[in-house]
C-alpha atoms as one frame of an Amber mdcrd trajectory, in Angstrom:
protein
  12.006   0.093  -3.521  12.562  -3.550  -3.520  10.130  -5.872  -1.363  11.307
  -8.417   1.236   9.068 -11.326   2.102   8.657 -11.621   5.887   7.103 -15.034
   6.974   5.539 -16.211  10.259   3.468 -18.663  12.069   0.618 -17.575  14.469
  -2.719 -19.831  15.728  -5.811 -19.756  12.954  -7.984 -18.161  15.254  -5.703
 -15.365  15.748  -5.123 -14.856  12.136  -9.086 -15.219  11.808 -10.218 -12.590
  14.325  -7.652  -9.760  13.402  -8.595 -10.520   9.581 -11.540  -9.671  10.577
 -11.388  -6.713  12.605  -8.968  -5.162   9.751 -11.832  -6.231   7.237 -14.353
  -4.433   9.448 -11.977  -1.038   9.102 -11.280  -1.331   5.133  -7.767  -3.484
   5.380  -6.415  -6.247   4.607  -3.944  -8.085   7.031  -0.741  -7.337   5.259
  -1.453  -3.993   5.052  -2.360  -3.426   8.813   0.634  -5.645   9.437   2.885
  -2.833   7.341   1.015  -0.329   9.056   2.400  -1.463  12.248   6.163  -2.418
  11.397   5.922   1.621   9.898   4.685   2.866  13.001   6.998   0.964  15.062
   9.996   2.778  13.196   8.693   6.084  13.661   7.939   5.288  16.890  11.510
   3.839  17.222   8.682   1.127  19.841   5.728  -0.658  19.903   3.222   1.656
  18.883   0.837   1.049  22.094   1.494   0.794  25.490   2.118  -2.841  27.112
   0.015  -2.563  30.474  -1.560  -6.251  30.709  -2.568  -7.491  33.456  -1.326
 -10.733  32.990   2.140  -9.209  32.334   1.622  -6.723  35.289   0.839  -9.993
  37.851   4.045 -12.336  35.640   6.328  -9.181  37.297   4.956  -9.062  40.551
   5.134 -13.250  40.473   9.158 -13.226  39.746   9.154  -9.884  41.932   8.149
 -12.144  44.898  10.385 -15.049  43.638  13.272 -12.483  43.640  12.621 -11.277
  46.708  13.289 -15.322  47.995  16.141 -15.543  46.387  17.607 -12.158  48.181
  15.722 -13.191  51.760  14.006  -9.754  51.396  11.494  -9.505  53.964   8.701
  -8.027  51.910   7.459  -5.609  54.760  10.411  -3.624  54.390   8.458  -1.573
  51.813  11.508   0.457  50.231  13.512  -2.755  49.414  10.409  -4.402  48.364
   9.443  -1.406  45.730  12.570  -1.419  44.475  12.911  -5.019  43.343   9.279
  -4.986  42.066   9.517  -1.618  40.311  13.309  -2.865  39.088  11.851  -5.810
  37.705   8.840  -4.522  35.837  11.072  -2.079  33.966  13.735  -4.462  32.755
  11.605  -6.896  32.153   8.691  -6.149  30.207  10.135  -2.073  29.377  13.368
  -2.880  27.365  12.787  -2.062  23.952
């Protein structure tokens, strides 16, 4: 099998800390790294779930924002739960 050189830029620290943490566990970083992309394709996804918080309160920020744009009164709790739910699944669910 031929290799193929993959090349990226990410902060120090970053780099630093997961070095580490794959150090503490017997890897290196390029093998946890091809770890990963090899459990993404069998996973045909990222191989954990994406449930931060930060991205949960992003989606219910540009829920609200959408819900100005549409002049949806957000007591009407149907309309309301659609746009947020709609919103959190294209947005942050598409893979």
């Amino acid at each position: 099998m031929v290799n193929s050189l993959i090349q990226f830029r990410v902060e120090e620290k970053i780099k630093k800390d997961a070095t580490k943490i794959y150090e503490d566990i017997g890897l290196d970083l390029n093998t946890a790294i091809k770890l990963f992309l090899k459990k993404s394709i069998k996973m045909k996804t990222l191989p954990f779930a994406i449930n931060d918080n930060e991205v949960f309160y992003q989606s219910r920020i540009d829920a609200f924002n959408e819900l100005d744009r549409m002049n949806i009164n957000i007591n009407d709790s149907e309309e309301y739960k659609d746009v947020v739910y709609k919103g959190i699944k294209e947005k942050y669910y598409k893979y």
